[in-house]
Backbone as CSV, one residue per row, in Angstrom:
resi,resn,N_x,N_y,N_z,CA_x,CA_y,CA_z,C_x,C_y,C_z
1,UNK,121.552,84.152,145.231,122.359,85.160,144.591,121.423,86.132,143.870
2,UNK,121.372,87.537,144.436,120.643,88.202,143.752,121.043,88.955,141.914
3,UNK,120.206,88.771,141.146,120.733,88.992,140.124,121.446,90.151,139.387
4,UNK,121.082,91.467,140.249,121.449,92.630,140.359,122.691,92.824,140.415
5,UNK,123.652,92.055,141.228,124.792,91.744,141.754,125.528,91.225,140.812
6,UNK,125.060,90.336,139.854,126.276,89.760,139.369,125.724,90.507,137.556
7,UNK,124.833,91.720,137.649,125.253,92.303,136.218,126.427,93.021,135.964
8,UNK,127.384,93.386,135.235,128.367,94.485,134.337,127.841,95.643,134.533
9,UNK,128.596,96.524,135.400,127.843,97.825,135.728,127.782,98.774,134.222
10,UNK,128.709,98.294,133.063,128.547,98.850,131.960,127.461,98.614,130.952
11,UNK,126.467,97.330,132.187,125.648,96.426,130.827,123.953,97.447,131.125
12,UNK,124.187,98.307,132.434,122.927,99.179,133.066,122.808,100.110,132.023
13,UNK,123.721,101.164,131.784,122.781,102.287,131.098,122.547,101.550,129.438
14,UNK,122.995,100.680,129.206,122.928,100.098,127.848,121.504,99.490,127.885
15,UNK,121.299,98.761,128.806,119.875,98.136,128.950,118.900,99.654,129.275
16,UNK,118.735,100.796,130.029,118.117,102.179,130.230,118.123,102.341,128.737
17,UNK,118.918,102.663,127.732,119.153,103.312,126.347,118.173,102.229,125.515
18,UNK,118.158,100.738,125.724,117.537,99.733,124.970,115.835,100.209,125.621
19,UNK,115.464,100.092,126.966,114.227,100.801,126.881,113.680,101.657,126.914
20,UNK,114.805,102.880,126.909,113.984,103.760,126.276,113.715,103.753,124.803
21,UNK,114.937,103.327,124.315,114.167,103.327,122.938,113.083,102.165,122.434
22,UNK,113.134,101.242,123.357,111.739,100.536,123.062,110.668,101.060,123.199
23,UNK,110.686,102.042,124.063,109.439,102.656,124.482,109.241,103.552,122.997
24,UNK,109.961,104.224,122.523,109.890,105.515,121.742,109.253,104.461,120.455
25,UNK,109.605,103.488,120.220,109.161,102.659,119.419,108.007,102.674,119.360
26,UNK,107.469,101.994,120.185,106.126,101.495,120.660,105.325,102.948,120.706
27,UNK,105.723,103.917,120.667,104.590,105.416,120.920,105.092,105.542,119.475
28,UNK,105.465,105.351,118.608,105.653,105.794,117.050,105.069,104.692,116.486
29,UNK,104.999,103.349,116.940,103.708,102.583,115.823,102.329,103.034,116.800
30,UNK,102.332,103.393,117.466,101.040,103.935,118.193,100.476,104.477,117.108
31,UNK,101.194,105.564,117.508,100.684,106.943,116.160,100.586,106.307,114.756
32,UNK,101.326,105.799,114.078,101.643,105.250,113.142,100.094,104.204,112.741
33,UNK,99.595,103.599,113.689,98.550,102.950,113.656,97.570,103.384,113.460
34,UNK,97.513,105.175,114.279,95.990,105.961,114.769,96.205,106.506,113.381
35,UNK,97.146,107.137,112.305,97.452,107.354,111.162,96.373,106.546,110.124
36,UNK,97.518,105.511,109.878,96.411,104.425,109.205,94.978,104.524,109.569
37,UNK,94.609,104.213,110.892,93.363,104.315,110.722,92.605,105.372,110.425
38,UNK,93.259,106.436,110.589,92.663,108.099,110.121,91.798,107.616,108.670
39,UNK,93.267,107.315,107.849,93.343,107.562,105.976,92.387,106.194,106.015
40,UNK,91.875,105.227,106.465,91.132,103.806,106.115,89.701,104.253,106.594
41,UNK,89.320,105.206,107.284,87.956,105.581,108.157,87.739,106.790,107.061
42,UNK,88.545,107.463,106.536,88.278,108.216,105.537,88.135,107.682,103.921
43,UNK,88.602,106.720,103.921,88.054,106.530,102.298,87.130,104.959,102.533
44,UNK,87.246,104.440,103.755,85.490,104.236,104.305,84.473,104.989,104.174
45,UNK,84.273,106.344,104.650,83.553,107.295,104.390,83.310,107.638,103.167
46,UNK,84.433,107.478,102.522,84.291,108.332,101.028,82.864,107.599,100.035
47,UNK,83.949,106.311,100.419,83.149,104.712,99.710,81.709,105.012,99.947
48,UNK,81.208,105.196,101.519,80.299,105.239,102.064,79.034,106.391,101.465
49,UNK,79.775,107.318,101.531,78.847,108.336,100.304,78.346,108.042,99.603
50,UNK,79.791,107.699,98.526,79.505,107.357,97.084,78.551,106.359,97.263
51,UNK,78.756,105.218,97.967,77.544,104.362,97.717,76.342,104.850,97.855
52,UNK,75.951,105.587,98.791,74.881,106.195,99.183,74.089,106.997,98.273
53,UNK,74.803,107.189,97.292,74.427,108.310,96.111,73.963,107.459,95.122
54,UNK,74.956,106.786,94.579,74.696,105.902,93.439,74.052,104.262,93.451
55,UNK,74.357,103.982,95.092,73.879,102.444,95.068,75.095,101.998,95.210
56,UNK,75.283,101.145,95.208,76.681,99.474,95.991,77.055,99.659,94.660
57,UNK,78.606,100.372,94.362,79.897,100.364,93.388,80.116,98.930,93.185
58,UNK,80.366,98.818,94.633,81.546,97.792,95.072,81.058,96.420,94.664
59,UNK,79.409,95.882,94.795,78.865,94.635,94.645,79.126,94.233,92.757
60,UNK,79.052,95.297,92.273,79.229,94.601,90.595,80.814,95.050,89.915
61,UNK,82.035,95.295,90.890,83.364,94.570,90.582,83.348,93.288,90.210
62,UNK,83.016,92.361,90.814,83.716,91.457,90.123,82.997,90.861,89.039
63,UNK,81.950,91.724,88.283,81.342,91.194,87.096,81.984,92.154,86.233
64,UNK,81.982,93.291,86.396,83.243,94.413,85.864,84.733,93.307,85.528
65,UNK,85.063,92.957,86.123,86.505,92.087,85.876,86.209,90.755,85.635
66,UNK,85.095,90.220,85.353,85.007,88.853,84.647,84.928,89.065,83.087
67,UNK,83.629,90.714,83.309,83.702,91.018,81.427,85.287,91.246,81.182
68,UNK,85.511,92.079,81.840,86.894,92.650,81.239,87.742,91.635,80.621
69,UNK,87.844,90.829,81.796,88.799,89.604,81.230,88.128,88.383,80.046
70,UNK,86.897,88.388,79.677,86.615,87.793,78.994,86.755,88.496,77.567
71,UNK,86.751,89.913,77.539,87.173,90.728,76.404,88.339,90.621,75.979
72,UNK,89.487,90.444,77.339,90.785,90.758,76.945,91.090,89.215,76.295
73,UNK,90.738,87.971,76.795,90.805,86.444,76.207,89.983,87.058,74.643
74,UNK,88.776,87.533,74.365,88.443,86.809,73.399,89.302,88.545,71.842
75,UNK,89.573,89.270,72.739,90.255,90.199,71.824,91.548,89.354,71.387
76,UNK,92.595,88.742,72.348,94.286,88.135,71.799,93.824,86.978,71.486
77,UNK,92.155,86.150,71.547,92.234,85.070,70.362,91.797,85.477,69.025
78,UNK,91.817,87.019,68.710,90.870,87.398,68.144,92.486,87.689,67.093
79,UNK,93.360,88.140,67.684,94.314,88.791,67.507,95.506,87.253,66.885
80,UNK,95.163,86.587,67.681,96.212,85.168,67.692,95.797,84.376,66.422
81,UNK,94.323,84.411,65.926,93.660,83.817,64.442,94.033,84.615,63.375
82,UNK,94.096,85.990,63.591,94.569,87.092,62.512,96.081,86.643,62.073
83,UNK,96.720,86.926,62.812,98.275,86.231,62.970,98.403,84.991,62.445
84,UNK,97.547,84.132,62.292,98.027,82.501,62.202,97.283,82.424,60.894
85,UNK,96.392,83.127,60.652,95.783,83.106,59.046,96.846,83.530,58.009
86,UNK,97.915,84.573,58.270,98.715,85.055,57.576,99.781,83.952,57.317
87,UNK,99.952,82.574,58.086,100.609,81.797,57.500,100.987,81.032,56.381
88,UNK,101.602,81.066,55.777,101.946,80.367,54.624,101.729,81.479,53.054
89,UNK,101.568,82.790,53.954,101.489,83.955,52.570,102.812,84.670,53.030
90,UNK,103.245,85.820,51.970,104.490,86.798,52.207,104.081,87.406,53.031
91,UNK,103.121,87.507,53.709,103.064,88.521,55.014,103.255,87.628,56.110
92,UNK,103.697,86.498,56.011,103.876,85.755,57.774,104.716,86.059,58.515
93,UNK,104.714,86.115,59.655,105.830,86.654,60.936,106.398,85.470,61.279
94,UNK,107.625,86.252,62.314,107.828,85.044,62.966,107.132,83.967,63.884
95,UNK,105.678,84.573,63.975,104.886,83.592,64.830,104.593,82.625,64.436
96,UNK,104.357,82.490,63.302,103.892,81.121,62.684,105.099,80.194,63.035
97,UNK,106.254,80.633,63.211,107.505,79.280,63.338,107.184,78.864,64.622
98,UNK,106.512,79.607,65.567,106.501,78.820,67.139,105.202,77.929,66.917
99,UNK,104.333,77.670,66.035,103.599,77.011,65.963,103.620,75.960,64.834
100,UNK,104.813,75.821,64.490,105.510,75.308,63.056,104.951,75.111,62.044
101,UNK,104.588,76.373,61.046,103.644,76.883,60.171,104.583,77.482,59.492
């Protein structure tokens, strides 16, 4: 039994309409892709300069964000002792009650 034969002649241009628009799909993440890679090859490049000028940005991030974060820990314990010293005088907040002070 050939399979042609036993489709719904209403089920043909529905399946034509399904690939064409698969197709139109597939040529819009095309582009969509060559896009992206445009804007990623360009601030590759950019990066690429800049490094070239100044030396590797990029290699001392993550000592950039270890200080940072060791500033931001030792600033809110810095901030959290200020706060907890004021306990038990007329200037105490409500913080001291979460630490039952």
């Amino acid at each position: 039994m050939d399979i042609l034969q036993s489709l719904d002649p209403g089920l043909l241009p529905l399946l034509g309409v399904g690939c064409a628009l698969l197709c139109v799909a597939g040529v819009v993440l095309m582009l969509g892709a060559q896009v992206i890679g445009i804007f990623a090859d360009l601030i590759g490049s950019v990066t690429g300069l800049f490094s070239g000028l100044v030396g590797n940005p990029i290699a001392c991030c993550g000592c950039l964000v270890l200080l940072g974060a060791v500033v931001v820990c030792g600033g809110g314990l810095w901030v959290i002792s200020g706060v907890l010293s004021s306990c038990g005088t007329p200037e105490a907040v409500n913080f001291c009650a979460l630490f039952g002070r």
